[in-house]
C-alpha positions in Angstrom: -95.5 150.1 65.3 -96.3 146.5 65.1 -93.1 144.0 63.9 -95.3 142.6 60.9 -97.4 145.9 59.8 -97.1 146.4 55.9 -94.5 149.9 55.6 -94.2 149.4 51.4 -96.1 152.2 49.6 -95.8 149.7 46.5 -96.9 146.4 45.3 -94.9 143.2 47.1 -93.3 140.7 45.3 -92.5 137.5 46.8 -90.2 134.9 45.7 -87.8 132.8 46.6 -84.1 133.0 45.1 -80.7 133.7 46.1 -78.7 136.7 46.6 -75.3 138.0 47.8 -74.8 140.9 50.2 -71.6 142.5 51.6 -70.8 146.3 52.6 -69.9 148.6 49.3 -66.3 149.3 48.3 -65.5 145.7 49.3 -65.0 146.3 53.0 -66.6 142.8 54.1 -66.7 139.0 52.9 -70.0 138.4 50.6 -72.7 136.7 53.1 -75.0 134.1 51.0 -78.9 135.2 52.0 -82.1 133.9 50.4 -84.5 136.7 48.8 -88.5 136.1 50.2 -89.9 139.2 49.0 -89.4 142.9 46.9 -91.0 145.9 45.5 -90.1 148.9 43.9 -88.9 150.6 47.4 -86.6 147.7 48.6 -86.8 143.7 50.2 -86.5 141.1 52.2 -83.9 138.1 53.0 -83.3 135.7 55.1 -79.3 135.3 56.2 -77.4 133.6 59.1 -75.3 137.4 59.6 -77.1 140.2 61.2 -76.7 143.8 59.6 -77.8 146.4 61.9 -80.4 149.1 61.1 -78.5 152.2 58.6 -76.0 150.0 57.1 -75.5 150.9 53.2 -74.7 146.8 51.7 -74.4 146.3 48.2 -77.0 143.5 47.2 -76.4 140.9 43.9 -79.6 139.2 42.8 -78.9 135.7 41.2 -81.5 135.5 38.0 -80.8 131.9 37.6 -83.6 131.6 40.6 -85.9 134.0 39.8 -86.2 132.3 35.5 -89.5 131.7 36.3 -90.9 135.2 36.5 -92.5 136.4 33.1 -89.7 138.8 31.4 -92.9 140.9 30.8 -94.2 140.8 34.4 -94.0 144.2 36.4 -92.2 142.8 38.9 -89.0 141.9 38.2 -86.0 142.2 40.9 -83.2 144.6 40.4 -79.9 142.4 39.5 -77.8 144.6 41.8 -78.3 147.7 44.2 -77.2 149.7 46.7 -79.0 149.5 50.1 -79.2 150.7 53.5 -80.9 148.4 56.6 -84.1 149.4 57.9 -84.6 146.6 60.4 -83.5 143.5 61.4 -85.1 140.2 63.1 -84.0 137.0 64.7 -86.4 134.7 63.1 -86.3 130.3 63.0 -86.6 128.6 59.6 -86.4 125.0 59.1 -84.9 124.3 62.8 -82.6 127.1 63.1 -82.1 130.5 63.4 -81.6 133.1 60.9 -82.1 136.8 60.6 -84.9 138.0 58.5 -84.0 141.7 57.2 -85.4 144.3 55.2 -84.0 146.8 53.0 -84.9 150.1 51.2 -83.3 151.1 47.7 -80.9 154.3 47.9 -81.4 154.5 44.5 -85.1 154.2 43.2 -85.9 152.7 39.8 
């Protein structure tokens, strides 16, 4: 299966905004990532740590960047949520290199 073919069965969101990850039950430091995209079924961030494929991490959604989205829009993140790795990507933005990862909800909406 191609790196970049479309695997959501619902609507993507994207937007840019920060967010906090670190493995549940406060096992690990909080890593700092930037959100690019969601949906109902999970999303994606950019962050300088890798997480590898079947990780469970506890993601924190800062609403102070996401303000801009209509309160009445069908597409607002979740604020926090449990989630496990499905794959994971060295990828270069602005001059250096991050890792671009996507996630599906454990728990759906």
């Amino acid at each position: 299966m191609a790196v970049n073919q479309e695997r959501r069965k619902t609507a993507r969101f994207h937007c840019e905004g920060e967010l906090t990850v670190e493995l549940p039950f406060g096992r690990s430091r909080k890593t700092e990532a930037r959100l690019v995209d969601f949906s109902d079924q999970g999303l994606c961030f950019l962050s300088q740590k890798a997480f590898k494929p079947g990780t469970d991490l506890m993601v924190r959604i800062s609403m102070e960047s996401y303000r801009h989205l209509s309160a009445d829009a069908d597409c607002q993140p979740r604020t926090m949520g449990l989630v496990t790795v499905k794959w994971c990507h060295d990828s270069i933005r602005q001059g250096g290199s991050v890792h671009k990862i996507g996630v599906m909800n454990l728990v759906p909406y």
